[in-house]
N, C-alpha and C positions, 0 to 999 in steps of 0.2 A: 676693438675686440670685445664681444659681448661677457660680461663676468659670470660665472652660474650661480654666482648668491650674491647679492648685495646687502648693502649696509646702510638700511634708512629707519625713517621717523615715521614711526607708531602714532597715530593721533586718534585717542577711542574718546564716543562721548561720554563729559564730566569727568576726566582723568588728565593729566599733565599728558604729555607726550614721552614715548621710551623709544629707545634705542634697538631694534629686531634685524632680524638676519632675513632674508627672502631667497629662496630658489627663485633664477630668474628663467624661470621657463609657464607658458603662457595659461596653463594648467592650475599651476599651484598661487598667480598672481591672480588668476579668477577667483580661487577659492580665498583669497586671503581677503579681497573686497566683500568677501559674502558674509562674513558674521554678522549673523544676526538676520540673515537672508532666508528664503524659504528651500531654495535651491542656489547652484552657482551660478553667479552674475557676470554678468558683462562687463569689460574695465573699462574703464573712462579715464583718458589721460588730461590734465588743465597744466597747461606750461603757466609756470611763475615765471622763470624768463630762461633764459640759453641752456643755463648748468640742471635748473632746477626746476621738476615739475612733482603735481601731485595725483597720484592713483587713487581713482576711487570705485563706487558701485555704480555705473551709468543709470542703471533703473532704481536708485536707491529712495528716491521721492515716491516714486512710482509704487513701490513697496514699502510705504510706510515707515524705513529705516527712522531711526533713532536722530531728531537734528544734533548735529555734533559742535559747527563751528562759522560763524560770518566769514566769506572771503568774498573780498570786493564786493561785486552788486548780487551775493547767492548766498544760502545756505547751503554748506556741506551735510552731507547727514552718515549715519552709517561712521564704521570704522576707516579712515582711509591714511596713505600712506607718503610723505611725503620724500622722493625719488633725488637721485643726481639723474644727467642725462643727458648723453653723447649725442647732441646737434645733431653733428654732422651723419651719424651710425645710423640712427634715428632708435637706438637702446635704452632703455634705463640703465641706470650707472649707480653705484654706493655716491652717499653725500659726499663732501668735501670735510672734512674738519671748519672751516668758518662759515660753511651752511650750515653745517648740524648745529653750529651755536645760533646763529641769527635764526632759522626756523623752529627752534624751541621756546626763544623767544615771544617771534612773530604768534606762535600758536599756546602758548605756555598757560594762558586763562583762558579755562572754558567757559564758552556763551552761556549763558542762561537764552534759553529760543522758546518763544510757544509754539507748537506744534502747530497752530493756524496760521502761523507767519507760511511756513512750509508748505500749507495748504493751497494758501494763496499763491502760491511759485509753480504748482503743477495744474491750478483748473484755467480750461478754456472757458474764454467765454465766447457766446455770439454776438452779434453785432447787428 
């Protein structure tokens, strides 16, 4: 059953991670990836694994966004939000109590990123 607010992790760049509340409706989860956007963006959903994934700005490179944080082989940029989430529903869902500890963890020091690292992640080249 879809919740209409949940309960996830805040991750802005150079700032520890917080604890926010989301309307879970498709509306206010665009505008919530857009800080710092020029208009509201597009969500981009990145599964960590079953329970837990992370929201962020699909075109956040694209636009310049702020780099925020290393995950696996990307930089995250922009403000983004890290979710529970119902597999099977196919919903976001409020964290768990021992996600919200290990994902604060996982993201608890911010990257230091140069901005051309970033660069590097969105130009084509030809061939």
């Amino acid at each position: 059953m879809k919740e209409k607010e949940i309960k996830v992790l805040k991750v802005e760049p150079g700032k520890a991670p917080e604890v926010v509340f989301l309307k879970n409706e498709l509306h206010e989860l665009q505008k919530a990836v857009s800080i710092g956007a020029p208009d509201v963006g597009l969500i981009e959903i990145i599964d960590i694994n079953d329970e837990v994934c992370i929201l962020c700005n699909e075109e956040g490179k694209l636009l310049g966004l702020e780099p925020n944080r290393r995950f696996r082989n990307d930089i995250l940029v922009g403000v983004f939000y890290v979710c529970g989430q119902d597999y099977d529903e196919g919903e976001l869902a409020s964290l768990s109590e021992p996600m919200f500890e290990h994902c604060s963890k996982l993201f608890a020091v911010p990257d230091v990123i140069d901005p051309d690292e970033v660069k590097m992640l969105t130009e084509f080249y030809v061939i």
